[in-house]
C-alpha positions in Angstrom: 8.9 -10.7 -44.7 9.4 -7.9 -46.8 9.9 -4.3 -44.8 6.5 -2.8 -46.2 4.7 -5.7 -44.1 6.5 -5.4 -41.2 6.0 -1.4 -40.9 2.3 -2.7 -41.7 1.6 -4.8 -39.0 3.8 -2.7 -36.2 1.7 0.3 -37.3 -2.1 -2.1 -37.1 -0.3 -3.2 -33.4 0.2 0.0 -32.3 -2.6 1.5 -33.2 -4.4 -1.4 -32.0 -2.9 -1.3 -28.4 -3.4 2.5 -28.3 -7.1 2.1 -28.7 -7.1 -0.7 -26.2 -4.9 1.8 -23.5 -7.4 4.1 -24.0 -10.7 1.8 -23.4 -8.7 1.1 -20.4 -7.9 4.5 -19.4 -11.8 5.3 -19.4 -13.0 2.3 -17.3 -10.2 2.8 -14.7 -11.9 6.3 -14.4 -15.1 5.1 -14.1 -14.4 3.3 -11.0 -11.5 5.7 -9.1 -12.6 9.4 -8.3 -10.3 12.3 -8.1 -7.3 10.6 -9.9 -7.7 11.1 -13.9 -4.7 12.7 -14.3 -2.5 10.1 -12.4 -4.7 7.6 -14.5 -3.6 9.5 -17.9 0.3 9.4 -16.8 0.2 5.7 -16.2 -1.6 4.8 -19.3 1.1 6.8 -21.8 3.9 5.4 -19.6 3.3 2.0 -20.9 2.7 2.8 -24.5 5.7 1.5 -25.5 5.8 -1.5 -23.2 2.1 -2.7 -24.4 2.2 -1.6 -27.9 6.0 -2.4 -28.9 7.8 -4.3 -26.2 10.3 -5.2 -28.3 11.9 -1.7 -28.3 12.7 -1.7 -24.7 16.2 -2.3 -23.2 15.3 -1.9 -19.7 12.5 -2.2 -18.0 9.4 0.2 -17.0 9.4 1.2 -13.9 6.6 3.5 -12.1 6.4 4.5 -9.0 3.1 5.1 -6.9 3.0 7.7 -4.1 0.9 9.0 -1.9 -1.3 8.5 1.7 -3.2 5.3 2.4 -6.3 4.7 1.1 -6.2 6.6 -2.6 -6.2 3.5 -4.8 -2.4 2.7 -5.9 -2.7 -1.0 -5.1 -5.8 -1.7 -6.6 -5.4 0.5 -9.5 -2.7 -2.1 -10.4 -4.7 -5.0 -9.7 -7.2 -3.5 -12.1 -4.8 -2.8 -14.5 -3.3 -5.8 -14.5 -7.0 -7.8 -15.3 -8.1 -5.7 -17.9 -4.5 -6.1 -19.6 -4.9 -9.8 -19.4 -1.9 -10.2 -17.7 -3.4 -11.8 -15.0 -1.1 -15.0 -14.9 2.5 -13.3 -15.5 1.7 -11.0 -12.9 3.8 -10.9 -9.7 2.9 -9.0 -6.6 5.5 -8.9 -3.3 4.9 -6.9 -0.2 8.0 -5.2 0.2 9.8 -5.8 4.1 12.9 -6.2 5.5 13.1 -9.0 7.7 9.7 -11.3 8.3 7.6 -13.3 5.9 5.0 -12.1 3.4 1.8 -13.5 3.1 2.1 -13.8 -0.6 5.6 -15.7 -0.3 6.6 -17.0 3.1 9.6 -18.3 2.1 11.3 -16.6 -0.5 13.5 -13.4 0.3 14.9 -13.0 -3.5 13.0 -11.2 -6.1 14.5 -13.8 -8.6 13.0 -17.1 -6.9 9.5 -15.8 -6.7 9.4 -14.8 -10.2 11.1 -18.0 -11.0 8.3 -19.9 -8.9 5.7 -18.4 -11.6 6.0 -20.9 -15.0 3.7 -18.2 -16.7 6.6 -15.8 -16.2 9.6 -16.1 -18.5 12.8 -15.0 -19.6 12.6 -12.2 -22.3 8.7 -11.7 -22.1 6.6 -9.0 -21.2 5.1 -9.5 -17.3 4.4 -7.0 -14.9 5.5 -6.6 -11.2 4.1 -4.9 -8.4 6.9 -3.8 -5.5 4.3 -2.9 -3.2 4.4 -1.1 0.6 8.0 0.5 0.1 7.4 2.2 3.1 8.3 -1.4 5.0 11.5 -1.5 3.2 14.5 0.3 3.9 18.4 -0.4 2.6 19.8 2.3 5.8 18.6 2.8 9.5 17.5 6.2 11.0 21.0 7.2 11.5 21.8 6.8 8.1 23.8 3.6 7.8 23.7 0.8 5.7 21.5 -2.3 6.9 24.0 -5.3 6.8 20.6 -7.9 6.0 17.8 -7.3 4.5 15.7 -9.1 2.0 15.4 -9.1 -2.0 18.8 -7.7 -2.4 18.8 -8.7 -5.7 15.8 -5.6 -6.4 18.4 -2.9 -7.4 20.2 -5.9 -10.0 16.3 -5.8 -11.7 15.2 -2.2 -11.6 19.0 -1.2 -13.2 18.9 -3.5 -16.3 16.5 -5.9 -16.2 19.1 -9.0 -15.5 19.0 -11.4 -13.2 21.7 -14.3 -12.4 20.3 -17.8 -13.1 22.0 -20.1 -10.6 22.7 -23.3 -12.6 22.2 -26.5 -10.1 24.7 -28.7 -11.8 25.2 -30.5 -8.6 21.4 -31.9 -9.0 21.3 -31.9 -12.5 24.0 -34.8 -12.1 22.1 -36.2 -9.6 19.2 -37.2 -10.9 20.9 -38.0 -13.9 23.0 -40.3 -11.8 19.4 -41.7 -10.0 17.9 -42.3 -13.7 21.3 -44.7 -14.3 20.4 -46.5 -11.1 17.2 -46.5 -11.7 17.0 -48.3 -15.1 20.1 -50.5 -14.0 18.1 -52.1 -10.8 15.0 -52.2 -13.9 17.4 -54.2 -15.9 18.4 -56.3 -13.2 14.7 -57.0 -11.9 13.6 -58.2 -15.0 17.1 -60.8 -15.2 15.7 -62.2 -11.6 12.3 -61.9 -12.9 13.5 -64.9 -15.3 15.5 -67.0 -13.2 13.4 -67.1 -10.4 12.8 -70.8 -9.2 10.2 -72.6 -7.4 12.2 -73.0 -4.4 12.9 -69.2 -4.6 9.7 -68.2 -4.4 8.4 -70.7 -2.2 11.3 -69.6 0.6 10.5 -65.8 -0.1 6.7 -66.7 0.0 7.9 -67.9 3.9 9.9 -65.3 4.8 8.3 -62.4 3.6 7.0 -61.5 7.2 10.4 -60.0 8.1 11.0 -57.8 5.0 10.5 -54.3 5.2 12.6 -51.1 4.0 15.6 -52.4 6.1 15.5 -56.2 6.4 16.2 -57.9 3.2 19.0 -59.5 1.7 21.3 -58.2 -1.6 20.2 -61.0 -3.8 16.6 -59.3 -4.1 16.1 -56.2 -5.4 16.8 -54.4 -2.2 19.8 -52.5 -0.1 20.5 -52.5 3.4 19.8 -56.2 5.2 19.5 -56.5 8.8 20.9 -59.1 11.0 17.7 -60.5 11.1 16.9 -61.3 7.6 21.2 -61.9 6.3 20.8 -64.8 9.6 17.7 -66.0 8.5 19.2 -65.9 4.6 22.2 -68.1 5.6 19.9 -70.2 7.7 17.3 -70.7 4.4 19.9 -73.2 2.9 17.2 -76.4 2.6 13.7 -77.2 2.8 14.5 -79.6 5.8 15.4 -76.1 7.9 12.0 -74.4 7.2 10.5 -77.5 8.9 11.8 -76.2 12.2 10.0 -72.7 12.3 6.4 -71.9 12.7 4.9 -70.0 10.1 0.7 -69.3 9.7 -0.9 -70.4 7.3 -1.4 -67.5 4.7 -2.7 -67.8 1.2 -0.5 -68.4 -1.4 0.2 -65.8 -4.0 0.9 -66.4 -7.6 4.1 -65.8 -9.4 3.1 -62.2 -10.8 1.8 -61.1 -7.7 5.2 -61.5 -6.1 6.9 -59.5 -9.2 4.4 -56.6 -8.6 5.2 -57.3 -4.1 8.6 -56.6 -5.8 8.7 -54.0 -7.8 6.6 -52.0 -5.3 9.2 -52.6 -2.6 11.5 -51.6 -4.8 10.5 -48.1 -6.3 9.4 -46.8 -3.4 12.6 -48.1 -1.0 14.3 -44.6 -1.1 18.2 -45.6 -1.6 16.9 -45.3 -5.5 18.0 -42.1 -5.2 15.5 -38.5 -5.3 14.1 -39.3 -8.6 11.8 -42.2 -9.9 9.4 -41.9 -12.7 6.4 -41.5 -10.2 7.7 -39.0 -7.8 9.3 -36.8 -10.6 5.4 -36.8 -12.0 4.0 -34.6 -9.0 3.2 -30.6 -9.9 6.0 -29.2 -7.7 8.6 -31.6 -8.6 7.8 -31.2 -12.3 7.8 -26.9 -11.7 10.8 -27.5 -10.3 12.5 -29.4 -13.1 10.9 -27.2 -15.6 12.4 -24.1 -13.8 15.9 -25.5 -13.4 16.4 -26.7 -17.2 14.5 -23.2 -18.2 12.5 -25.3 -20.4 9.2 -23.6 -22.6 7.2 -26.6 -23.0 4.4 -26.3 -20.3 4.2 -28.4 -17.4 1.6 -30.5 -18.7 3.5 -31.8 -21.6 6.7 -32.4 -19.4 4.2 -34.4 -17.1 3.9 -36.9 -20.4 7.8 -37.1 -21.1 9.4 -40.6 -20.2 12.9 -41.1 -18.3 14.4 -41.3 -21.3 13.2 -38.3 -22.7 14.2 -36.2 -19.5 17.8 -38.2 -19.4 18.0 -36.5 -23.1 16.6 -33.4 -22.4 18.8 -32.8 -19.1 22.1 -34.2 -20.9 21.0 -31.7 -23.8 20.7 -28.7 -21.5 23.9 -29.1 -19.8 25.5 -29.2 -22.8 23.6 -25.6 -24.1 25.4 -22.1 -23.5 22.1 -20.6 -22.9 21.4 -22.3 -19.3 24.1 -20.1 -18.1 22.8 -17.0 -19.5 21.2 -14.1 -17.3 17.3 -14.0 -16.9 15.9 -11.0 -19.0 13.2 -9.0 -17.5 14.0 -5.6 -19.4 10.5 -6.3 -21.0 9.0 -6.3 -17.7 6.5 -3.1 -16.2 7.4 -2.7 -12.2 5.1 -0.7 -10.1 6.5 0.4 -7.3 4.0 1.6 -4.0 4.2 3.0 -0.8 2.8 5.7 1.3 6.0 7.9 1.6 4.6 9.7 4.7 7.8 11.6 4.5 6.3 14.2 2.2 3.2 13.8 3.4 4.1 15.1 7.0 -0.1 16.6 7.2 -1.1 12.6 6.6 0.1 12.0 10.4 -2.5 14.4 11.4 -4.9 11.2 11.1 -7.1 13.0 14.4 -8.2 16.2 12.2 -10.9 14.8 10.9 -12.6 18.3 11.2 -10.0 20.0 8.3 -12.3 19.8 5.1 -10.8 17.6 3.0 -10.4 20.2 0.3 -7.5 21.7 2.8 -5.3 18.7 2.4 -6.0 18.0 -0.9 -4.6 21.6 -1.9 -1.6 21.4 0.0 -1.0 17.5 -1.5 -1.2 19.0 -5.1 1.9 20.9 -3.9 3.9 17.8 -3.4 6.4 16.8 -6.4 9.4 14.3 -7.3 11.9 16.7 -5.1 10.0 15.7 -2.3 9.5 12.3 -3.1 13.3 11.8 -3.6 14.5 14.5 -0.5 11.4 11.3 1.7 13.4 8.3 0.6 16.4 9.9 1.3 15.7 8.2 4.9 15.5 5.2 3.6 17.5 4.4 0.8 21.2 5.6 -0.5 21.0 7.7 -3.5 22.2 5.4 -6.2 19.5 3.6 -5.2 17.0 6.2 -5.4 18.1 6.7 -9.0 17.2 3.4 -9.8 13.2 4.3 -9.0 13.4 6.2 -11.9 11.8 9.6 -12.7 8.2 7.9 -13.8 6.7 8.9 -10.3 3.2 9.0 -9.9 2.0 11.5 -6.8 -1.7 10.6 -5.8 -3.3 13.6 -4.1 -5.4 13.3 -1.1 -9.3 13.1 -2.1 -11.1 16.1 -2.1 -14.6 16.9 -0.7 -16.2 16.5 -4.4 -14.3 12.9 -4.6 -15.9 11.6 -1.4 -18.7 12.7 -2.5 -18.7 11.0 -5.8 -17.7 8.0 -4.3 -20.0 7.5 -1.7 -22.7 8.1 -4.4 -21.2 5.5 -6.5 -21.2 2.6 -3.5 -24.8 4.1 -3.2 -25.6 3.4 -6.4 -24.0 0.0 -6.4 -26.0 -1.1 -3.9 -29.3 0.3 -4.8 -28.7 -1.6 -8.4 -27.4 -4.9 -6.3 -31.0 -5.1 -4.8 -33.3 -4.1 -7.6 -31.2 -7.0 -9.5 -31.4 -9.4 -6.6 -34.8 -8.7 -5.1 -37.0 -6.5 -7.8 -36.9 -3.7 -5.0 -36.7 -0.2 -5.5 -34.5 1.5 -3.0 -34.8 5.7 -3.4 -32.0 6.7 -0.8 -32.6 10.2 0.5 -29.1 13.2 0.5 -29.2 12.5 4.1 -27.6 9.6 3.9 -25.2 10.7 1.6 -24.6 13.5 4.7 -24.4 11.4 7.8 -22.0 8.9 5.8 -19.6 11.9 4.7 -19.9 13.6 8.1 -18.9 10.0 10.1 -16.6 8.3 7.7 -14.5 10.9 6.3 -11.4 10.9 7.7 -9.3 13.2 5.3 -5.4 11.8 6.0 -6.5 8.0 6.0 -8.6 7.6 2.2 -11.4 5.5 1.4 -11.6 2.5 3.7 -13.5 4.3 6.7 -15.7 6.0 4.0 -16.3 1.8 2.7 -16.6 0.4 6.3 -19.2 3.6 7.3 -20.9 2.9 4.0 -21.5 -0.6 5.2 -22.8 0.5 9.0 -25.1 2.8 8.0 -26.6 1.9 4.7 -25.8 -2.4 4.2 -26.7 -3.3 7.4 -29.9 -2.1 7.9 -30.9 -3.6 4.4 -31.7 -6.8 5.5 -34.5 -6.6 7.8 -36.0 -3.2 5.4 -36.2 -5.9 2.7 -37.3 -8.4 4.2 -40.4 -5.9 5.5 -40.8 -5.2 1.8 -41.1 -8.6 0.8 -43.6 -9.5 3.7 -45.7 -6.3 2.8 -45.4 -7.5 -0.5 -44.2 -3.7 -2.1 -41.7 -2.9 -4.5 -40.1 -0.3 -3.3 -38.1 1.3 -0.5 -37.4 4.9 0.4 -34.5 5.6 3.1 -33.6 8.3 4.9 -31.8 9.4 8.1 -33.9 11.4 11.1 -33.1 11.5 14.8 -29.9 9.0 15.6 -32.5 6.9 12.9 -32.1 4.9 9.4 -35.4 5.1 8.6 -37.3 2.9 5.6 -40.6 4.0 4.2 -42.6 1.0 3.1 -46.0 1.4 2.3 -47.2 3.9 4.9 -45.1 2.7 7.5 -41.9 3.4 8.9 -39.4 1.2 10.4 -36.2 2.4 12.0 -32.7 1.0 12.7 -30.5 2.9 15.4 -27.7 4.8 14.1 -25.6 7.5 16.2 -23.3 8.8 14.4 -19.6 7.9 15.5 -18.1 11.5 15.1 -21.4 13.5 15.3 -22.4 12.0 18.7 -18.8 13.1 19.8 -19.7 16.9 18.2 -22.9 17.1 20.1 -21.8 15.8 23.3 -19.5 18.6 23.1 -22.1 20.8 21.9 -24.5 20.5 25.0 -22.0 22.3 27.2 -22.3 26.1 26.4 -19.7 27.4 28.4 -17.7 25.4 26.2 -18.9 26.8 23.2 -18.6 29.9 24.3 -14.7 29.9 24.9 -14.4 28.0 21.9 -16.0 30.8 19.5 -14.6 33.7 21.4 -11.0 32.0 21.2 -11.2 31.0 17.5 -12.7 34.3 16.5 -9.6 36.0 18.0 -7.5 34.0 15.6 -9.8 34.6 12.6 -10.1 38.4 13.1 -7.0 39.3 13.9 -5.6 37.2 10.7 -8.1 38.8 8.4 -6.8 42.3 9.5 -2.9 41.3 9.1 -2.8 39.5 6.0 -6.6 40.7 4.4 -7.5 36.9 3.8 -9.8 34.9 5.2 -8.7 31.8 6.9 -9.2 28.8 4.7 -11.1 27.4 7.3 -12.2 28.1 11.2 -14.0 25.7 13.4 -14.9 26.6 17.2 -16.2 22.7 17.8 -14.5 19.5 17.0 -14.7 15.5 17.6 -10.8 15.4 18.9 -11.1 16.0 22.7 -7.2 17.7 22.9 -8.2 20.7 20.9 -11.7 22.9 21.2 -11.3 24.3 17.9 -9.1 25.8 15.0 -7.9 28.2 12.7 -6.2 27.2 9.6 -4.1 29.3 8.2 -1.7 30.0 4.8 1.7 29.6 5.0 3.9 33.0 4.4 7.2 33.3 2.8 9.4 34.1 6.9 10.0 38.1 6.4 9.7 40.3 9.5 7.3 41.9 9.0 4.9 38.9 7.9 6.6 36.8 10.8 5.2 39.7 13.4 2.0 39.4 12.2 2.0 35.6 11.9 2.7 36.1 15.7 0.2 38.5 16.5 -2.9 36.3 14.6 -1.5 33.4 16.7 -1.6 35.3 19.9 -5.4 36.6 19.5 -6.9 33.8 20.5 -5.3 34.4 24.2 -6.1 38.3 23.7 -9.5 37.6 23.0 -9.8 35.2 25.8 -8.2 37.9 28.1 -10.4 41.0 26.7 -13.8 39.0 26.7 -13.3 37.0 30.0 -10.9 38.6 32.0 -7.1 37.9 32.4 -8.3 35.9 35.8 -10.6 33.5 33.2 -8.0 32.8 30.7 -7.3 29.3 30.5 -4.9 26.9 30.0 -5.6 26.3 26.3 -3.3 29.5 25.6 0.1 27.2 26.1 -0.1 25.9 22.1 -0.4 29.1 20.8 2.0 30.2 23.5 4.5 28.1 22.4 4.4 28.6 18.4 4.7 32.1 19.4 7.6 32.1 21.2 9.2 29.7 18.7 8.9 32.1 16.3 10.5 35.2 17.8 13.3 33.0 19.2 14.2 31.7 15.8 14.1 35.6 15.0 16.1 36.6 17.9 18.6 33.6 17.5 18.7 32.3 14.2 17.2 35.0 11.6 18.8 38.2 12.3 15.5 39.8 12.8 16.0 41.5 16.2 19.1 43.0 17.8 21.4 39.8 17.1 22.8 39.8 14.0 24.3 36.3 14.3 23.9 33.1 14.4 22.9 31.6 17.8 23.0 28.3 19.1 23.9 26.8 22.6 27.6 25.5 22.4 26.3 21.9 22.9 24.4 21.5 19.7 26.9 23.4 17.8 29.9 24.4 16.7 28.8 28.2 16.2 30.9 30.8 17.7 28.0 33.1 19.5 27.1 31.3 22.1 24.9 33.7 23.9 21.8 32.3 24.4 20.6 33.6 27.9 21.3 36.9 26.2 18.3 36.6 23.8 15.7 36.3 26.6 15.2 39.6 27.7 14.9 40.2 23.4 12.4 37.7 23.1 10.2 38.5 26.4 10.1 42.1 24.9 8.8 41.0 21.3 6.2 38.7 23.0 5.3 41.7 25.2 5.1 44.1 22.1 3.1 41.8 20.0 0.9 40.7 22.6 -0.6 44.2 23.2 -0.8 45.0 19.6 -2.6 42.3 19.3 -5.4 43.1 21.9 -5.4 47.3 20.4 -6.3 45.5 17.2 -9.1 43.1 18.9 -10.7 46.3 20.9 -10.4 48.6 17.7 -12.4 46.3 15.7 -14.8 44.8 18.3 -18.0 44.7 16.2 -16.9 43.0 13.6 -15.3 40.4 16.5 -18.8 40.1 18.0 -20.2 39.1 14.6 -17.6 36.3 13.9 -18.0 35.0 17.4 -22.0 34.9 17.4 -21.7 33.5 14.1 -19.7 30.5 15.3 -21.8 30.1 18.3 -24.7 29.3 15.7 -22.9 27.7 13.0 -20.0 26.1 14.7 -17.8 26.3 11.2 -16.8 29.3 9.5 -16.3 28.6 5.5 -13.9 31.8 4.1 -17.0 33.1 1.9 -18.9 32.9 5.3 -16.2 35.0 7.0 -16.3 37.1 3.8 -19.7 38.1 4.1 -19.2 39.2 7.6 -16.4 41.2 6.8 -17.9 43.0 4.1 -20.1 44.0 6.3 -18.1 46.0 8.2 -15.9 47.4 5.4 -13.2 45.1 5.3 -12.0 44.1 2.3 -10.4 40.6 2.3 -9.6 37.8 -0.5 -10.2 33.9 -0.6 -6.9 32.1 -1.4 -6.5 28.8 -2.0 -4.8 27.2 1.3 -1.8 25.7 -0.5 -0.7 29.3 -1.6 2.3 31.2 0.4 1.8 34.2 1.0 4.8 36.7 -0.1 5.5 40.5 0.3 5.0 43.0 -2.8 8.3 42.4 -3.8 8.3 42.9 -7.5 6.7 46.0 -6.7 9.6 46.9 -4.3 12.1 46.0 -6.6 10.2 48.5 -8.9 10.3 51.0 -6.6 13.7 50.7 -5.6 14.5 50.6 -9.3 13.1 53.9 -9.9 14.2 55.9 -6.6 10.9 55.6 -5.1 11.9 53.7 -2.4 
């Protein structure tokens, strides 16, 4: 083909698979919220692989990160079908020891792709390595796992090539069965013709005692017994058959004992493995298919005759090519897991209070240095390398993102009935509330969103439709009111009991006000005192909560570690005890100060001991957990009782200097029970503090370039 043409038809298949990518791009985003970006990466990573497959020397590999529930598997799966790749795709769940449901009894990643005829040497296919996080090549202590399966993995993901293990030993074997085979034919049909009356008359007598083991070597069988080589020497005349009983059985005709036989015969099993009938089953066929590396399809091998395999076998051994590697460098591996590693907020799986919005900020901050610093636990860095640098980090879903697809299942429904029944369904925003506020679970994706969806919405349906269709109306409008799932049909309205999961745990909670008071005054503390220090709001306060261990919270930004941003770090962590002590009375203080106790004095130990901070200016570390030459670590406790004891009472000055504007936060959490940062903005306005909303992933840092400045010019 001249080169014009060629450039021709790779340009028209190019641009033909681009415009499919990108049809495929847009319906993938049509179904999964909140990751278009990660959709975009994955689409122009397999460009080349979809468009010009040819090109490629190894294969694609992409890895999926991120927390359960954000779509990686089934983004594949998705991607997979509207590829049309259905049938030369190969999905294993990834584990160490143990059986997969997929593949019980395969441990290689060469004999399950093997086990797939639709998946061949040199062609494009796609594989999915999925739940990494079950595998692992070295323990917790950092050595090297002596077992553990698909070993073979790092062989694919470095070059594509796999070993094929050439079965010689059976190839000759079943050429050596086919010999037998056709020899004991040959010889059947030689007997066939000699047969003799008396012959078949004395078999048609004895043929009571043969079975698998009991007949004789001049019939077409191995192995006789005592029984029948006695009762062969003892057939020598008619006169002898006289002397033994037999029944009277019908006699059979001279073709019906060739076909007795031949029967006997091909299914007697020192024939050896193979016979024409057996080697015609699915698996047996797969299996010859896969061994010989042959392209015809199974259904045509199915058709071949011994002969034909005898040739084709003989042929094969005799080709260079059985003994070459299998080449998978056009193949596309996606490799998934939930790397909690670098997730370390995803553990937090009871903080189903934190708006979502929180952990999707700080999950934005995650990148392939902490993806490859996570695996370093599990895998030895050459064969980290081999994951590649395609790495695709899902964020956690934000608030909008739940939203959206909770609408979407709502809308999914609502079409599934009007298709199904000709009913209307008009679903109210309070069901869209009541399924956000008891089925978002931030840390732990979309599945307890799918399984609320189905409590409160799906199964109700049944008996509001079948009210419609008794009533005979057209249309349904639901809603939620009082621990209710109420319908409206016609004028009447029928109910289905509902309480809420996480908001009956809120207002149980709620009912005790003693509680709520100690909660608001305590997270107030927190929230004032960390406005004043750093002039930010908190990205987020709560003073009542569906976890039992914790009344309430403050979150907070992360700063940079300098003194003077540690102290007041210290000092907002401290408040909530100050306020409890300045409101209630140091008697009424309670127990629920040892958390923030304890953060506290972390932190001015680590500056006592390990920062420099304080009147140490070494390293210190007791002389069993290190080798470092000071030592002294009693002698840092007076230091550190004093900074606790500093902090502490400037932390309750600053409380008492500002108490209105403490008396505002904490009656507005007594009303309100959450405090959004514009919320806490407004109050403090109020009271002429000025304060900024910051996004919670940002650190906060000193003025430094301003220092620098400063220093730079003498003004310092």
């Amino acid at each position: 083909m001249p080169i014009s043409n060629i450039d021709k038809d790779l340009e028209k298949r190019i641009k033909s698979g681009k415009k499919k990518l990108k049809a495929i791009s847009k319906e993938l985003k049509s179904h999964f919220c909140g990751i278009n970006t990660q959709i975009d990466r994955i689409t122009k990573s397999i460009e080349t692989w979809y468009c010009c497959p040819e090109l490629l020397t190894h294969p694609v590999t992409i890895m999926l990160v991120g927390c359960t529930g954000v779509g990686k598997t089934d983004l594949v799966r998705r991607l997979v079908k509207l590829l049309n790749f259905s049938d030369r795709f190969c999905e294993i769940e990834m584990m160490n020891k143990g059986s997969s449901s997929t593949y019980p009894w395969m441990s290689s990643i060469s004999s399950i792709l093997a086990s797939n005829p639709k998946i061949e040497s040199g062609k494009p296919v796609i594989l999915l390595l999925d739940e990494i996080q079950n595998f692992r090549t070295i323990d917790e202590d950092g050595h090297e796992l002596p077992e553990y399966k698909y070993r073979d993995i790092w062989t694919l993901l470095s070059d594509g090539k796999l070993p094929f293990k050439v079965e010689m030993d059976y190839m000759i074997k079943l050429l050596w069965d086919m010999e037998e085979q056709e020899k004991q034919e040959k010889e059947s049909k030689e007997r066939g013709k000699t047969n003799s009356p008396n012959t078949l008359k004395s078999f048609k007598k004895n043929r009571r005692f043969y079975s698998d083991n009991s007949v004789d070597d001049d019939l077409p069988f191995n192995n006789p017994s005592p029984v029948s080589k006695k009762f062969q020497d003892d057939n020598t005349s008619e006169d002898d058959d006289e002397d033994i009983d037999y029944e009277e059985e019908e006699e059979l005709s001279d073709d019906q004992l060739d076909a007795m036989l031949n029967s006997d015969r091909n299914s007697h099993p020192s024939y050896g493995d193979f016979d024409e009938e057996s080697g015609k089953d699915y698996h047996s066929l797969k299996h010859f298919k896969i061994m010989l590396r042959l392209k015809e399809p199974i259904e045509e091998i199915a058709t071949w005759s011994m002969a034909k395999k005898k040739s084709v076998i003989i042929s094969k051994i005799n080709d260079q090519q059985i003994y070459e590697e299998l080449d998978y460098t056009k193949a596309l591996i996606f490799i998934s897991g939930n790397i909690d590693e670098a997730y370390e907020f995803s553990k937090q799986t009871s903080e189903v209070d934190v708006d979502a919005d929180i952990f999707h900020d700080l999950s934005l901050k995650i990148n392939i240095l902490d993806i490859k610093k996570a695996l370093n636990s599990r895998f030895k860095p050459e064969q980290i390398a081999r994951f590649g640098n395609i790495q695709i980090i899902y964020p956690t879903l934000s608030k909008k993102s739940y939203e959206s697809i909770i609408e979407r299942k709502i809308e999914s429904i609502v079409k599934n009935v009007k298709d199904r029944f000709g009913i209307n369904i008009m679903v109210d925003k309070s069901i869209n509330s009541i399924i956000y506020n008891n089925g978002v679970f931030p840390t732990q994706g979309t599945r307890p969103v799918f399984s609320t969806i189905t409590e409160i919405l799906e199964s109700p349906l049944p008996p509001f439709i079948l009210g419609a269709l008794s009533n005979k109306k057209d249309s349904i409008e639901i809603f939620y009111k009082n621990h209710n799932i109420c319908a409206k049909i016609g004028n009447k309205i029928h109910k289905f009991p509902y309480d809420g999961v996480l908001e009956k745990l809120k207002e149980d909670r709620n009912r005790n006000i003693n509680k709520r008071a100690l909660n608001a005054v305590h997270e107030a503390g927190h929230s004032v005192a960390y406005a004043l220090l750093f002039k930010l709001a908190p990205p987020q306060t709560s003073a009542l909560t569906a976890s039992s261990d914790i009344g309430g919270f403050v979150w907070v930004h992360n700063i940079c570690g300098s003194k003077a941003l540690l102290e007041d770090k210290i000092c907002a962590v401290l408040a909530g005890g100050a306020a409890e002590r300045m409101v209630f009375g140091k008697e009424n203080a309670t127990w629920g100060l040892q958390d923030d106790l304890k953060e506290a004095t972390k932190y001015v130990g680590s500056m006592a001991k390990h920062y420099g901070m304080l009147d140490f200016n070494s390293f210190i570390m007791h002389p069993r957990r290190s080798d470092v030459v000071n030592t002294d670590v009693n002698g840092a406790n007076p230091i550190i009782e004093a900074k606790m004891t500093e902090l502490l009472n400037k932390t309750e000055d600053l409380l008492r200097k500002n108490i209105a504007l403490f008396q505002d936060t904490v009656d507005f959490l007594l009303n309100n029970n959450n405090m959004t940062p514009e919320d806490f903005l407004k109050i403090c306005n109020n009271h002429g503090l000025k304060i900024r909303v910051q996004n919670s992933e940002e650190v906060i840092y000193a003025d430094y370039s301003q220092r620098y400045l400063d220093f730079k010019t003498g003004k310092s």
